[in-house]
Every structure is written in structure tokens, then in C-alpha cells.
C-alpha positions as CSV (number, residue, x, y, z in Angstrom):
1,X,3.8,17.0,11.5
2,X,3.1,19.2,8.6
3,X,3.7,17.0,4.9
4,X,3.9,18.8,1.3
5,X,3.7,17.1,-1.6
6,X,5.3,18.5,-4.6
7,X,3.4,18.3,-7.6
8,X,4.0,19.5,-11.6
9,X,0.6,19.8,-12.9
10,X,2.1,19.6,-16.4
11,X,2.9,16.1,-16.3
12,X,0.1,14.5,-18.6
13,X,-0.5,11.5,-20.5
14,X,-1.8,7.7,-19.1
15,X,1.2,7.1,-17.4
16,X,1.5,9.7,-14.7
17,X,-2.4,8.3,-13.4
18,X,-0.1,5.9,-11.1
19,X,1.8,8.8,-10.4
20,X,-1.4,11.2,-9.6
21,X,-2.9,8.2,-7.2
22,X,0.6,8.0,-5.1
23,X,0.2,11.7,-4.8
24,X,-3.4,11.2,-3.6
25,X,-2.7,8.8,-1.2
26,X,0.0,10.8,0.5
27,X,-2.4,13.3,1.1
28,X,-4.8,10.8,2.5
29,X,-2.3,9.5,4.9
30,X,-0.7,11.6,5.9
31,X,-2.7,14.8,5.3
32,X,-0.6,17.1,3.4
33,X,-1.4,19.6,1.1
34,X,-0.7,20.0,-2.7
35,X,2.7,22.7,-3.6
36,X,1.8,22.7,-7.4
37,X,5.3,23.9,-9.1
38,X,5.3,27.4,-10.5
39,X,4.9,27.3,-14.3
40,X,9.0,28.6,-15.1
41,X,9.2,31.8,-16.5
42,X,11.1,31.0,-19.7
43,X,8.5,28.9,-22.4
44,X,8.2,25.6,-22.1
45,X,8.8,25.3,-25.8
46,X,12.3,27.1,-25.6
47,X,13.2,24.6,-22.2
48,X,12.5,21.9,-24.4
49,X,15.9,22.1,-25.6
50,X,17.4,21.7,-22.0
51,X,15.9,18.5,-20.9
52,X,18.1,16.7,-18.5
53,X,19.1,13.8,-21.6
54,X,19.5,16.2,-24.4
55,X,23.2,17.8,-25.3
56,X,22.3,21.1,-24.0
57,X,21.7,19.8,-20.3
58,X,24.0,21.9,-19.3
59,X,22.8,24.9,-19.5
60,X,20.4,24.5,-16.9
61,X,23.1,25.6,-14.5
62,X,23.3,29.0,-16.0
63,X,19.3,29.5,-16.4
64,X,17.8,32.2,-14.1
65,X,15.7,30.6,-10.8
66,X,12.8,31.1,-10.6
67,X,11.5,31.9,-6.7
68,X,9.5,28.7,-5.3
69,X,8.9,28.8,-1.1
70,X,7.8,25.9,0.6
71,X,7.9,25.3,4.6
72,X,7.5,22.1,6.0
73,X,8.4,19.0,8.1
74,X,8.3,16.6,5.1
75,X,8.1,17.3,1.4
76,X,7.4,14.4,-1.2
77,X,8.4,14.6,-4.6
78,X,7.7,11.1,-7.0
79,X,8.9,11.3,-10.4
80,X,8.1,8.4,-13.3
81,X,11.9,9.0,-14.1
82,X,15.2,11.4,-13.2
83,X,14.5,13.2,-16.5
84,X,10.7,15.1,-14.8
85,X,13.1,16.5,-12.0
86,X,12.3,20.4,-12.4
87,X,13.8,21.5,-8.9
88,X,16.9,22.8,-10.0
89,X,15.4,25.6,-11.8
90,X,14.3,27.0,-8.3
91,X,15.4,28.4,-5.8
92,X,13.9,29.0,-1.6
93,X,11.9,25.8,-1.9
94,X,14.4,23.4,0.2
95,X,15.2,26.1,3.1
96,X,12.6,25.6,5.4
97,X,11.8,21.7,5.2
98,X,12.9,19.3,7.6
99,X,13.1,16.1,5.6
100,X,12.7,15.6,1.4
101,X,11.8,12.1,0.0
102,X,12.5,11.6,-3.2
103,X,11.0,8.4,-5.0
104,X,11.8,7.5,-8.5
105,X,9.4,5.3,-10.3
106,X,12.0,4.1,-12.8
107,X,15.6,4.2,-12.5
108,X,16.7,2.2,-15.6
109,X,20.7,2.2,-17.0
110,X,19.8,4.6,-19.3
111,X,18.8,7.0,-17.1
112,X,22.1,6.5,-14.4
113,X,23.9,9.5,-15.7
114,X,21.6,11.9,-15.0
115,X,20.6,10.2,-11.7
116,X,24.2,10.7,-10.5
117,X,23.8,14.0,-12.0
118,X,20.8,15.0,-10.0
119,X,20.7,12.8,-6.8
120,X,24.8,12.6,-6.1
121,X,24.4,15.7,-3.3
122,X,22.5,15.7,0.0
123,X,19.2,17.9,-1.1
124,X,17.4,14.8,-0.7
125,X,16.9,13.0,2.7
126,X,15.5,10.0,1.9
127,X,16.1,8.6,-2.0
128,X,13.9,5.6,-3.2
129,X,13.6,3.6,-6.2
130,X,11.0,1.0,-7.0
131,X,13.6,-1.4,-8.4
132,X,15.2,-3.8,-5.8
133,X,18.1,-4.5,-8.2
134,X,18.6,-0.9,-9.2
135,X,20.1,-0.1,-5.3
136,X,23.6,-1.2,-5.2
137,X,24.1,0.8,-8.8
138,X,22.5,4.1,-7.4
139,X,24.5,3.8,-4.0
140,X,27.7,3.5,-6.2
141,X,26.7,5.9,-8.8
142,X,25.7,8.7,-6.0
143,X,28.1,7.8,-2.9
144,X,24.3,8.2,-1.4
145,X,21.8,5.9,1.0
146,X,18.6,4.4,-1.4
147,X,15.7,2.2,-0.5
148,X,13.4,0.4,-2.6
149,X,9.9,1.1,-2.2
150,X,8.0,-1.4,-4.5
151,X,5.4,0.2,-7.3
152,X,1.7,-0.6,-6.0
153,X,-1.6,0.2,-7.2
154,X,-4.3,2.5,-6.8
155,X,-7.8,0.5,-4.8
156,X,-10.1,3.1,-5.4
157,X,-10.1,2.7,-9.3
158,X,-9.2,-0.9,-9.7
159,X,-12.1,-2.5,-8.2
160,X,-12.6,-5.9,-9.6
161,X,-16.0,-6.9,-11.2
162,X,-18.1,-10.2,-11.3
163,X,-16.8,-13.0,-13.9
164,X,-20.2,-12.5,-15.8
165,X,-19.3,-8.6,-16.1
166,X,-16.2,-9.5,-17.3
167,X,-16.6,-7.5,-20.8
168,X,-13.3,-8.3,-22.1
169,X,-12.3,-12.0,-22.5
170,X,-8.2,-11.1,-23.5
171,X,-6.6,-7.3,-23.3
172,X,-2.9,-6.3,-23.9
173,X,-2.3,-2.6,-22.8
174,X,1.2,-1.3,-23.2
175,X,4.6,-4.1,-24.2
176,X,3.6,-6.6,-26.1
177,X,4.8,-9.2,-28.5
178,X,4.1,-9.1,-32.2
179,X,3.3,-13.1,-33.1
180,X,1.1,-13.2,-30.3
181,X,-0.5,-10.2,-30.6
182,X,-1.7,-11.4,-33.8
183,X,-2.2,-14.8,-33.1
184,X,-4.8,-13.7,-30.6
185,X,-6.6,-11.4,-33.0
186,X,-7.2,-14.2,-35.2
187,X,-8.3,-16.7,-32.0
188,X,-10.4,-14.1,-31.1
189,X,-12.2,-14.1,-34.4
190,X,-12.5,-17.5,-35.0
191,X,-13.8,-17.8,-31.4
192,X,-16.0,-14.9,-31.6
193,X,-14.3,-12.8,-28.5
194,X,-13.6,-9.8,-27.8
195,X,-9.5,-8.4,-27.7
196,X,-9.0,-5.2,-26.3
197,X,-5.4,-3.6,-26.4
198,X,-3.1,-0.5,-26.9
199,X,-4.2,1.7,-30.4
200,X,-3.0,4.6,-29.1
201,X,1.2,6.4,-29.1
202,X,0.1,8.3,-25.8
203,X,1.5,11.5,-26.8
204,X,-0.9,13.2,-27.8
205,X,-3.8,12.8,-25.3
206,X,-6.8,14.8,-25.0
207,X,-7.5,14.2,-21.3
208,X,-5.8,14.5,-18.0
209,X,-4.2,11.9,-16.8
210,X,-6.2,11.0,-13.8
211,X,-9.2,10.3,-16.2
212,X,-6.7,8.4,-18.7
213,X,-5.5,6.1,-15.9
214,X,-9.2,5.9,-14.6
215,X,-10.7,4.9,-17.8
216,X,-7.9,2.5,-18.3
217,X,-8.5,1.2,-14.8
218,X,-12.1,0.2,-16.2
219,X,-10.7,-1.7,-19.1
220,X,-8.8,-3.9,-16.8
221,X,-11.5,-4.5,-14.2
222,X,-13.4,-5.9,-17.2
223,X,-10.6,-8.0,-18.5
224,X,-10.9,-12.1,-17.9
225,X,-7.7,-12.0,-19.1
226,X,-4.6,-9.8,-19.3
227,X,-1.7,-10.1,-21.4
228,X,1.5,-9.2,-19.8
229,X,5.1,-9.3,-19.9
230,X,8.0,-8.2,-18.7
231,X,10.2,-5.3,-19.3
232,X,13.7,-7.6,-20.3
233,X,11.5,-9.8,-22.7
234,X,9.7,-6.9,-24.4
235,X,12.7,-4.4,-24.3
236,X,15.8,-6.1,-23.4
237,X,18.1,-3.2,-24.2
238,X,15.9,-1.0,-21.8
239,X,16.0,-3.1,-18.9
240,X,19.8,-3.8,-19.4
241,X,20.6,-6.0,-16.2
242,X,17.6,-5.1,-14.2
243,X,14.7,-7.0,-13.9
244,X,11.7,-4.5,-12.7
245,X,8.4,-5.1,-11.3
246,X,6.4,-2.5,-12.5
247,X,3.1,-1.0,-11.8
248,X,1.3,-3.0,-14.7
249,X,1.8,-6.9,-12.6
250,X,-0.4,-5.1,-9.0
251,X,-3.0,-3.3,-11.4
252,X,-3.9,-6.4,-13.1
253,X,-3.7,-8.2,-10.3
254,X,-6.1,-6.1,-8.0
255,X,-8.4,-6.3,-11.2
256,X,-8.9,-9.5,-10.6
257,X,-7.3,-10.5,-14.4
258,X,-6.0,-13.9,-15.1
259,X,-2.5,-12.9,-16.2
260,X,-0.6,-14.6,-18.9
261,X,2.3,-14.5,-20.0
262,X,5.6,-14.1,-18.1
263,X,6.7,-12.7,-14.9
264,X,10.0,-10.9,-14.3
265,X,13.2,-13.3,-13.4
266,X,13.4,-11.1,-10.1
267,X,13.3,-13.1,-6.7
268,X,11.4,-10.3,-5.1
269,X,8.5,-10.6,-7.6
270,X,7.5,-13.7,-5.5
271,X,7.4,-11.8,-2.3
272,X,6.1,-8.6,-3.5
273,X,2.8,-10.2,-5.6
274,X,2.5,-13.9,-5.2
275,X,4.6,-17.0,-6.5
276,X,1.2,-18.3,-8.5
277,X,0.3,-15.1,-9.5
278,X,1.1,-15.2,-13.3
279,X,0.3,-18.4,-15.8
280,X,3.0,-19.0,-17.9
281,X,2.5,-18.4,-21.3
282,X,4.9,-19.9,-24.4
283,X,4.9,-16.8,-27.1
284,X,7.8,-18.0,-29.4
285,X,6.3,-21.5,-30.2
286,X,4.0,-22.1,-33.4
287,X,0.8,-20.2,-34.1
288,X,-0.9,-23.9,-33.9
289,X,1.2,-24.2,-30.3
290,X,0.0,-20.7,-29.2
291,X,-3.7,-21.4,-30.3
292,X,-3.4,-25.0,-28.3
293,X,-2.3,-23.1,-25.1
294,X,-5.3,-20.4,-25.6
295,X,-8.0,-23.2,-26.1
296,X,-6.5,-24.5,-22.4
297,X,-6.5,-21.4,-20.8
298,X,-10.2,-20.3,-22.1
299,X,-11.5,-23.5,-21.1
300,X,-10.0,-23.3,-17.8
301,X,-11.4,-19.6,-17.5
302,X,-13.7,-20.0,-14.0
303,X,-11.4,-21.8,-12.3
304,X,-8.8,-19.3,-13.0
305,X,-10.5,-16.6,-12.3
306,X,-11.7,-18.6,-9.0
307,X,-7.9,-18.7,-8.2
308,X,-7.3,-14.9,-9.5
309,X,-10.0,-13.7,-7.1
310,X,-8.3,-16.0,-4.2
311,X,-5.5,-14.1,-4.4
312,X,-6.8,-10.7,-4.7
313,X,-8.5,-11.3,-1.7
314,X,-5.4,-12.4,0.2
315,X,-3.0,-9.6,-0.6
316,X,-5.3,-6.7,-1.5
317,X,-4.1,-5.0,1.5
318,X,-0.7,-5.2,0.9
319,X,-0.8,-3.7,-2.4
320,X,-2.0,-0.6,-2.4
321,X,-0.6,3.3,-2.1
322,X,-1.5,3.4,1.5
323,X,0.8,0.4,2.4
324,X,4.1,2.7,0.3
325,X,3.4,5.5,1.9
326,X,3.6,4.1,5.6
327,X,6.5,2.2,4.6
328,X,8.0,5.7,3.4
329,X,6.6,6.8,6.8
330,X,8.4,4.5,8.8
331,X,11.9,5.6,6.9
332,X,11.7,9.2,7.7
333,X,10.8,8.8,11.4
């Protein structure tokens, strides 16, 4: 069976690494070969006007097409979001391909509209989202079939390392809460540790993002422990009713991280990861009640890590790429 994934190679920034490593392991199971989009004919400055959430969205309809052929059994196509779909500014790519799977990384309420804008006809065989809670909306939105595939993460870059090569004692990378991002800065000082987290906006970056994601990959292999929360605490308007379980929970956790902080209040968190996977962490409390809680949790550190490495060990295999993409497999036959 011949595979295709799709690819836009003008995607860039830390987040689409995740993306890039789902692409890889596609290719590694299932043995396809890359169809890199053709850069579109009209500049990508002047398109920038026609985005799928901007007012002029409409008037991608009327754009020419530009010619893109693909022939195949099976052509992937993973987006981070509805609003990187660039397929309906070609034409001849969909005639000769047996079965299309779509899979949306996030599929948030913000973005409904232009999911049912997108996703409500039958180009796409098999639809996906990574958010359990997110299916009954799309189905009703799109009068279409969806599956959740759960988010993952990538083995090959986040390998754990040894708790005396754990460089970083506390890290934060991406949401995080003000009081205790500062709280920690100062227990860091005092303590004489190290706190590595987010300095950077993203947009602007001077690297592709397979390097980006690797390098951030590193950071969190080296991190005792990791800082995160989840998307309705740190951005409740974002995550409206949904409670996703996002790339960021499997990454820390196949780095071997001791996570604090807060999981999300989704029942299939507990079945995807692990029920003990996350230590609870009280950010809205005092600075001396947030200091109290870090003394505990730093001089608890081996046995934590002890128990983070436990459960690495235990799930590892159920957490990676490969596993989503025989899942996937198992839909399309």
C-alpha cells in the first residue's frame, strides 16, 4: 500500500517540531514518501490577507488553483490547527488517492467556524482530533464521522538522562502563571538553583523547527523538574469548555521530569498518561505557602524522580508516534 504524507515546509517555529516528528514517524511506519506542498504562485505576503480567520477568508474561493498531483492509497495531512489547511488553493491533488486522513492537533471553540468551514464535505476520509471532548462538537458542527487520536511524543529526541545529569533543577517552557513564576525565581536564588523557562515570543525564530523542538527536547531531558499546567487554568477563555491533553504532559513525561503543577480535569488524562503522573501543586496560595510546598518537593527530589522513572518505564511504549500512527492504521483499514 503506497502512503503520502503531505507536508508545507513553510510551517516554522518550535511548535510544528511535534508536528515534523508525527510526520517522521509516518514515514517510518508506514514507509511513505514526503509530497512537500508547491510554494502558491501569488506571495505569501499578499495571502497573508486571506488567512482562513481573517475578514477576507472569503476570497480564497475566487483565488486561481494552483496545479498539485498526488497518487496514492493513503495521504496524511496533520495540521497544529484548521487555520494551516492550504489544500483549497489546489487543485488534482485528491483525484487519485484512495483514502485522506486528516488529523488536527488543536481543534479549540475558536477555531469551530472555520473547521465546519473546511472539514463539513467528504474530501477527507478519516478526520481526527486530539481532543476527546472536542468530538461530539465537530460531528455536529460538520454532519461528519471524527476520532480522537491522542497527542504523543517523539522517543528519539526525548531520551531521559541520569538524576546526577539532571542540569536543570525547575523549568517552565510555554503557559505559565505569573506569582509562581516569580516565586520560583526568587527560591531559586536563595537556594542557589538553576530555573530555566520561556524568554522567547517564538515568532521570530532563526532555526527550523526540527532543531527548535530538538534543542528544546534537550532542555527537558535535563529538567528534575517541570512546571506545567493546563490549558483552562492558564487560558480559560481558550480552552472554553474543553479540557485538552496536549503534547507538553507526554514530553515531560518521557523526559523523565517530576511534573508539578496541575493536570487537566479530563477523565481520559488518567488513561492516556497515568493517574500519579502529575504532583499537585497550590499556585494561588501565599508566596511563604508556595516556598513551603517547593522546600517539600526539592527535598523529596530522588524519590520523585525514582517514581518519575517508574513510570516512564511502564508506559514509554504507549506514548510515542509509532503507537498514533498504527492506531490511525487500524482506522483506515
Amino acid at each position: 500500500m503506497k502512503h503520502v504524507v503531505i507536508k508545507d515546509n513553510e510551517l516554522n517555529g518550535w511548535e510544528y517540531g511535534m508536528l515534523r516528528s508525527f510526520e517522521r514517524s509516518i514515514v517510518e511506519v508506514t514507509g511513505a514518501t514526503i509530497a512537500n506542498i508547491p510554494a502558491y504562485s501569488i506571495s505569501k505576503n499578499y495571502m497573508n490577507h486571506f488567512g482562513h480567520s481573517m475578514n477576507k477568508a472569503f476570497m480564497r474561493k475566487v483565488l486561481p488553483k494552483d496545479r498539485f498531483d498526488l497518487e496514492a492509497d493513503v495521504a496524511w495531512y496533520i495540521l497544529m490547527g484548521p487555520e494551516n489547511y492550504k489544500l483549497d488553493l489546489y487543485d488534482g491533488w485528491n483525484g487519485k488517492i484512495k483514502t485522506k486522513v486528516l488529523y488536527l492537533y488543536d481543534t479549540l471553540p475558536e477555531q469551530y467556524q472555520t473547521i465546519k468551514k473546511l472539514f463539513s464535505s467528504n474530501t477527507w476520509d478519516v478526520c481526527i482530533t486530539s481532543f476527546n471532548d472536542a468530538v461530539p462538537v465537530l460531528e455536529e458542527l460538520t454532519g461528519r464521522k471524527w476520532h480522537c487520536v491522542p497527542q504523543a511524543a517523539d522517543r528519539q529526541i526525548f531520551t531521559p538522562v541520569n538524576f546526577e545529569n539532571k542540569l536543570i533543577h525547575f523549568s517552565s517552557y510555554g503557559r505559565r502563571l505569573p506569582v509562581l513564576h516569580e516565586a520560583l525565581i526568587e527560591f531559586c536564588k536563595v537556594n542557589g538553583l538553576y530555573y530555566d523557562y520561556t524568554t522567547h515570543d517564538g515568532k521570530h525564530p532563526t532555526a527550523d523547527s526540527v532543531e527548535l523542538y530538538k534543542q528544546y527536547a534537550w532542555h527537558l531531558n535535563h529538567s528534575l523538574f517541570n512546571i506545567s499546567w493546563p490549558v483552562e487554568v492558564t487560558n480559560p477563555v481558550r480552552a472554553g469548555n474543553l479540557r485538552p491533553i496536549t503534547c507538553r504532559w507526554f514530553e515531560a513525561a518521557m523526559g523523565e521530569c517530576i511534573i508539578l503543577g496541575k493536570k487537566p480535569a479530563n477523565h481520559q488524562f488518567d488513561i492516556e498518561l497515568t493517574t500519579d503522573l502529575v504532583e499537585d501543586f497550590d499556585a494561588f496560595g501565599s508566596k511563604a505557602s508556595i516556598f513551603k510546598q517547593l522546600d517539600k518537593f526539592w527535598d523529596n527530589r530522588v524519590s520523585l524522580f525514582e517514581k518519575s522513572r517508574r513510570i516512564r518505564t511502564a508506559n514509554q511504549d504507549r506514548w510515542d508516534w509509532e503507537t498514533r500512527v498504527n492506531t490511525i492504521l487500524d482506522l483506515v483499514k
